[in-house]
N, C-alpha and C positions, 0 to 999 in steps of 0.2 A: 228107491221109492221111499219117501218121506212118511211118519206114521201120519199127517195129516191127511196126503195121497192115499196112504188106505187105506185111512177113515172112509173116506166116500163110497171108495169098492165095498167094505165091512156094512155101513150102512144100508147099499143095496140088497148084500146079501141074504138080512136079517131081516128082510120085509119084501115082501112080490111088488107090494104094492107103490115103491120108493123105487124112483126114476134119478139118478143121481148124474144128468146129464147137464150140462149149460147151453146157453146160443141167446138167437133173437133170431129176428127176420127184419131185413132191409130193405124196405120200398123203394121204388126206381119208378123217375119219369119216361117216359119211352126214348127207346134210342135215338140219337139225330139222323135222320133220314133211314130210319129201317125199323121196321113193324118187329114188335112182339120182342119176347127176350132172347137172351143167345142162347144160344144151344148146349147141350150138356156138354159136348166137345169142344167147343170153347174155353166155357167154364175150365174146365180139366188141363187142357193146354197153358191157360193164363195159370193156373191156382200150381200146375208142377214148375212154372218158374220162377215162382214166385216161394213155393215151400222147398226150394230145393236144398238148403241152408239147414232146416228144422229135420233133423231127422228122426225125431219123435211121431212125427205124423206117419213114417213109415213102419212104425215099429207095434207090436203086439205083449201083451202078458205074457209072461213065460207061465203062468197057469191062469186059467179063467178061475178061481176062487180063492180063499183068503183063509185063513185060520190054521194053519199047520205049523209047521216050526220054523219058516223062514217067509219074509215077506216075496211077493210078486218082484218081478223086474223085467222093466224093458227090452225087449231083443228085436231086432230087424225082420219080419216078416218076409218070409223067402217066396211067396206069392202075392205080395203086397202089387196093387195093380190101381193106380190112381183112379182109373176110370169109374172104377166100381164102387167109388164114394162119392158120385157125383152123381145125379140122376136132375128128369127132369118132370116137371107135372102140367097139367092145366087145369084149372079151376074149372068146374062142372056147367056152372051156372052164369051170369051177367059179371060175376068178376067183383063184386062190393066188398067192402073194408068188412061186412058182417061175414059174408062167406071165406074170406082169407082169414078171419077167426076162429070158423068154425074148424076150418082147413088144418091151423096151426094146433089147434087146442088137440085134433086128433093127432097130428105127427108129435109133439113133444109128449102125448102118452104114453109110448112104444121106444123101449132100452133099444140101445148102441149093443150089437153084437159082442160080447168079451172074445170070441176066437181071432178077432179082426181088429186092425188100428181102431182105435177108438174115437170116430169122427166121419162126419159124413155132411155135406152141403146139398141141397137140393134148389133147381131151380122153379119158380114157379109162374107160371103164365099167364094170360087169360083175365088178366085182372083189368077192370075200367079204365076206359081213356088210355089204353095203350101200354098202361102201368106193368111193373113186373117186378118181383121179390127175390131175395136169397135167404134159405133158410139155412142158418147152421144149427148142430148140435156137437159138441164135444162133450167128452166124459168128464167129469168134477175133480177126478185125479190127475188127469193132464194139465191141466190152467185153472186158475183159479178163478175169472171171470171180470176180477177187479181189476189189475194191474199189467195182466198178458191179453195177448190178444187169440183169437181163432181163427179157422180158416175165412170163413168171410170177411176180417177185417183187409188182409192180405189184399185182396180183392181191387180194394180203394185206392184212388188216387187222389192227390191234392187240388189235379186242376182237370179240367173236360178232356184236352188231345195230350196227355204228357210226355215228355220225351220217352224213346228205350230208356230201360233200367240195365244197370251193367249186369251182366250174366252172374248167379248166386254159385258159388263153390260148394255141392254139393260134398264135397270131403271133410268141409270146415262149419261143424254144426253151431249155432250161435250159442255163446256161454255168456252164462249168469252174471250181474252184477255181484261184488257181493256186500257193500255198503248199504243197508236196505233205509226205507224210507215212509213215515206215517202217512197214509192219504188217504181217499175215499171220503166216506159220508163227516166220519168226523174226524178231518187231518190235525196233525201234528202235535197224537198224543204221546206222553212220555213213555220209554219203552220201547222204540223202532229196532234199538238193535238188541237180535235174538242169542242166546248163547249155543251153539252146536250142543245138544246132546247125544250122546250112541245109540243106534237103534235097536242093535242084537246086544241080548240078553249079556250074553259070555261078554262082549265086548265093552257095554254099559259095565260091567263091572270093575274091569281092567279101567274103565276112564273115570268111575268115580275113584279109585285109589290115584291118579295122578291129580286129577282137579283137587282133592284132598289134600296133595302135597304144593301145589295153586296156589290155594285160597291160606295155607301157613305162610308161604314166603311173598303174596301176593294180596293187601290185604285192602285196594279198591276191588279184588274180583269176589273179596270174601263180602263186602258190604252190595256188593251187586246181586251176589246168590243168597243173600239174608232178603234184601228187597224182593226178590222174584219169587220167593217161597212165602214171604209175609203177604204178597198179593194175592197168590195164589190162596191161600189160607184164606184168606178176606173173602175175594170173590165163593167159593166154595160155603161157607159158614152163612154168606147171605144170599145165598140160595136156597140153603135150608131153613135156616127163620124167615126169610123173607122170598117167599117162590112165587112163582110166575103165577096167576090169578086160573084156576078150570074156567074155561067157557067153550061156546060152541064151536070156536075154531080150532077148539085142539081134541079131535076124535080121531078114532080109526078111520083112513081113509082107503079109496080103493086107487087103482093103475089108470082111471082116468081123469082125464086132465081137461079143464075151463079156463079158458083167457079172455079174460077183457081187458081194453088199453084204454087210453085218456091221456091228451095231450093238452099241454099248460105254454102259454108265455114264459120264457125265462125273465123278458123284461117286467111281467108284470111283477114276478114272485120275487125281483131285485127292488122292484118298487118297494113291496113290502119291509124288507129286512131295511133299506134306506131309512124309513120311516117310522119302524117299530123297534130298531137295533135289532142284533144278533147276525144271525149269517143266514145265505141261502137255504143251508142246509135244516135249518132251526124252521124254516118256512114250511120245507119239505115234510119235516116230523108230524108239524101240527098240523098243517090239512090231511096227513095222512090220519093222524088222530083222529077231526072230524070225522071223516069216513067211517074209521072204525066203530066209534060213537053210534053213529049211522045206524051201522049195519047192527048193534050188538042192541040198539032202544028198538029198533024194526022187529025183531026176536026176541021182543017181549022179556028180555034178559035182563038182569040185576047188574048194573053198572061198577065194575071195581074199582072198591075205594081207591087202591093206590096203585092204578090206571094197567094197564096191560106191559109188558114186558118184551121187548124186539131183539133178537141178535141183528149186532149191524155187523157185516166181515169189515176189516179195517188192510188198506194196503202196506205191506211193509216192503215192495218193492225200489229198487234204485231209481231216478230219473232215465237212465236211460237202458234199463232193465226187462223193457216191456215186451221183447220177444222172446225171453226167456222162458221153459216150460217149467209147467209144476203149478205150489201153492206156497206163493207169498203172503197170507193174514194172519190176521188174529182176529177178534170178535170182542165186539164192547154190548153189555146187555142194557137197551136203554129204556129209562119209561115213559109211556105212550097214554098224554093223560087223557086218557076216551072219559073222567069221572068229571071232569070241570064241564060247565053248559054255560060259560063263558067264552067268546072266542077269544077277548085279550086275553084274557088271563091262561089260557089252555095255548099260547102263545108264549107266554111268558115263563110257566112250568117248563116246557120246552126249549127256550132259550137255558136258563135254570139248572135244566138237568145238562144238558149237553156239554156247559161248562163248566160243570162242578169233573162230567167224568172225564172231560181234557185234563185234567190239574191234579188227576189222581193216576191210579198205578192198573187199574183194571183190565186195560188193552197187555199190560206186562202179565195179569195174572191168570190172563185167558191163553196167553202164548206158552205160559210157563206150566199149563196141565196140560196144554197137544205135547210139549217137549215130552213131557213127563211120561205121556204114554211109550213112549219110544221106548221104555225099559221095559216094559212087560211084553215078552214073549207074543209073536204072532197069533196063538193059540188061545190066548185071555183079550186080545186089542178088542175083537167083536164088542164082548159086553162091555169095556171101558167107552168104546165107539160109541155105544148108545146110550150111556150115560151122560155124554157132551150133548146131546142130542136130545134131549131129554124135555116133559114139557112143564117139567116142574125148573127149571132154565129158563126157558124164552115160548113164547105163545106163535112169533110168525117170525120170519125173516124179512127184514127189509136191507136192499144193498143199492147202492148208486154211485153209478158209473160214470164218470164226468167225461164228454166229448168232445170233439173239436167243435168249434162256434165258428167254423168256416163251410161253406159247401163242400161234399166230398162226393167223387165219379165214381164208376164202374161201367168200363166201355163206353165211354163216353155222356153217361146218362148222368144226369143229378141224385144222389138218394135224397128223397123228401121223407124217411120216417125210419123209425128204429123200435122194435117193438123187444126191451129183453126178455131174457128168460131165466129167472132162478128153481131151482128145484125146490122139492116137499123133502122132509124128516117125517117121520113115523108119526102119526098124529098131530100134525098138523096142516091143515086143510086150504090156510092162505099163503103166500110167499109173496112180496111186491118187489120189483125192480123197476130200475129211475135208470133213464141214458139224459143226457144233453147235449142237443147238438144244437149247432145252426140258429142258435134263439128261442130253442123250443126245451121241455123237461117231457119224455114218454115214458108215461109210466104204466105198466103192464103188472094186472095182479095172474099170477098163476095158481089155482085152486082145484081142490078136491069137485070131482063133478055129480059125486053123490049128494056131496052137503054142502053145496054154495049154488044152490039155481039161483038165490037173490043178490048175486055177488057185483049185480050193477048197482045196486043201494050204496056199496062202498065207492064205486067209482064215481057214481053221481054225486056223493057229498067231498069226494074228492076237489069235484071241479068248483062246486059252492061253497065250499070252504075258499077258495084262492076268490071269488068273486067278496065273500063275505068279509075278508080281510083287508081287499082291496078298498073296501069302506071306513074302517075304522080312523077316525081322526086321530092324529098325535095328541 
């Protein structure tokens, strides 16, 4: 287990109220020629030959908790029993997009079992017009959410009737790329490839006396480990002169969880960036900015000068690396100008910053304090843990998931929606996630449910902002 891996476990630990799980839920049009969703035995049937390659899914912590002298690690669960991760529901009421939110917002409040693989699919039924859902959750230490995939993705096929798939070798579990690669919200910044550090103490020590004798006889790796510590330096130093703005979304929260989603044109929002320069993503930022704005003038709040502060996780996975388990990122902290009440111009900050931090070292100097952890003893990661974490760092999480622009099946049905799901950090009350598929961007805020009852003010300026830009002449 990687110390970013149990970062996530450490993070749960250190708070009740920190759910440190990932998923989404995938809508589905009804089957062709058969009512309602399949059945939980289905599901299960299709999902074990399809996971039978990954043997991670089978496998459990060798202790449910974190902080003693050696890290967790994987081991095969000797009652491991597919079935019992699969379950099935039906929705109480008529089945509406509002009721499968409410539905959803209560299952992603409630932790993944530590005695048991860490993952669990649910089917869900009853929904209008014939409609029917897959919810996944996996743990944050398993996948990273950006670059791998989960049990629901598995699920998907390219086309409605596809042929058989050849039988998976369960003996022959799928192994990592190991060329890694920039992607996500802001690709191909400098710094994709990470340098292995040791993770036990004893052993960090023996490697720094060889990298020692390295970096004398080897002196691009010596200018590469100057770079990755001067970034790190950097990043760090401007966090403490210059930290993430207090406002209302970054309080004590509690174990319950709010979702609301909001679905955009991709072609509109390619409109946009055609039109105004920058890239999709740059489009993404600022209406997410408006929102913010939104939500923080609605609460009567003092608008920060020098706008609010995002971690975006960044991919550093291989092209063809995507079923591999674990955590492939890093994180870039970017700024979110909620203070501009222009919308070109709160477009343009936007394009602005997102290029200044391509062209810099910050994606390096955010990979080079996870490495860094890895030399501090199991027994100290907790509090370094939470120190990454922190909300003098970053005020919310925002991550996006780029997806196929094609139709994708599941037992022959179409999925028409993707709703993700990122997790909360300790005091902070927003999270948003962005999927693209099919022509569409869904983006789903996941929120504190004590302090976001107005959390549709963000998603409604969400959507006004994309019509608001849509106007802007060149």
């Amino acid at each position: 287990m990687s110390p970013l891996d149990a970062t996530f476990l450490e993070l749960e630990q250190l708070d009740p109220a920190v759910h440190m799980h990932i998923g989404g839920l995938s809508i589905f049009e009804p089957r062709p020629g058969k009512r309602g969703a399949p059945s939980a035995e289905e599901v299960a049937n299709l999902l074990g030959e399809r996971l039978a390659s990954m043997q991670r899914y089978r496998q459990r912590l060798s202790t449910s908790t974190t902080g003693g002298l050696h890290w967790p690690t994987w081991e095969t669960d000797p009652t491991f029993d597919l079935a019992s991760h699969v379950r099935r529901v039906r929705l109480p009421g008529r089945g509406s997009d509002e009721e499968l939110r409410e539905w959803a917002s209560d299952y992603y409040s409630n932790r993944l079992d530590r005695s048991r693989p860490l993952w669990e699919l649910v089917v869900v039924s009853g929904l209008e017009g014939g409609r029917w859902a897959l919810a996944s959750k996996t743990h944050h230490c398993m996948i990273d959410g950006v670059g791998s995939v989960d049990a629901a993705l598995v699920m998907l096929d390219g086309e409605r009737h596809p042929p058989p798939r050849p039988a998976a070798d369960a003996e022959t579990p799928a192994e990592p790329a190991e060329e890694p690669r920039a992607g996500g919200i802001l690709d191909r910044i400098p710094g994709g490839s990470i340098l292995r550090l040791p993770l036990q103490t004893a052993s960090s020590l023996f490697g720094v006396g060889r990298s020692g004798a390295a970096l004398a006889t080897h002196p691009s790796q010596a200018r590469e480990a100057a770079r990755r510590s001067r970034a790190m330096v950097e990043m760090l130093v401007r966090s403490e002169v210059i930290g993430a703005p207090q406002t209302s979304i970054n309080v004590p929260i509690g174990g319950k969880r709010r979702l609301e989603t909001v679905e955009v044109s991709l072609q509109s929002v390619r409109d946009i960036k055609q039109r105004l320069g920058g890239t999709v993503n740059d489009v993404i930022l600022a209406v997410i900015a408006s929102g913010l704005r939104d939500l923080i003038i609605a609460r009567g709040e003092e608008l920060p000068e020098r706008g609010l502060r995002a971690m975006v996780p960044v991919n550093l996975r291989a092209a063809g690396d995507q079923l591999a388990i674990g955590n492939r990122v890093t994180s870039l902290f970017v700024p979110i100008a909620v203070a501009e009440s222009d919308a070109r111009q709160r477009y343009r900050h936007q394009m602005e910053d997102a290029e200044s931090l391509k062209s810099g070292d910050q994606g390096l100097g955010s990979s080079t304090m996870i490495d860094f952890t890895g030399h501090a003893p199991p027994i100290l990661h907790g509090m370094i843990a939470r120190s990454l974490y922190a909300t003098r760092l970053f005020n919310l999480t925002i991550t996006n998931v780029p997806g196929p622009q094609q139709p994708l099946y599941s037992f022959g049905a179409k999925m028409l929606a993707v709703w993700p799901v990122v997790p909360l950090a300790a005091e902070h009350a927003v999270g948003i996630a962005i999927f693209s598929y099919d022509g569409k961007l869904f983006i789903t805020a996941n929120a504190d449910y004590d302090s976001t009852h107005d959390i549709d003010v963000l998603m409604d300026g969400i959507s006004a902002a994309v019509d608001e830009l849509e106007r802007i002449e060149t």
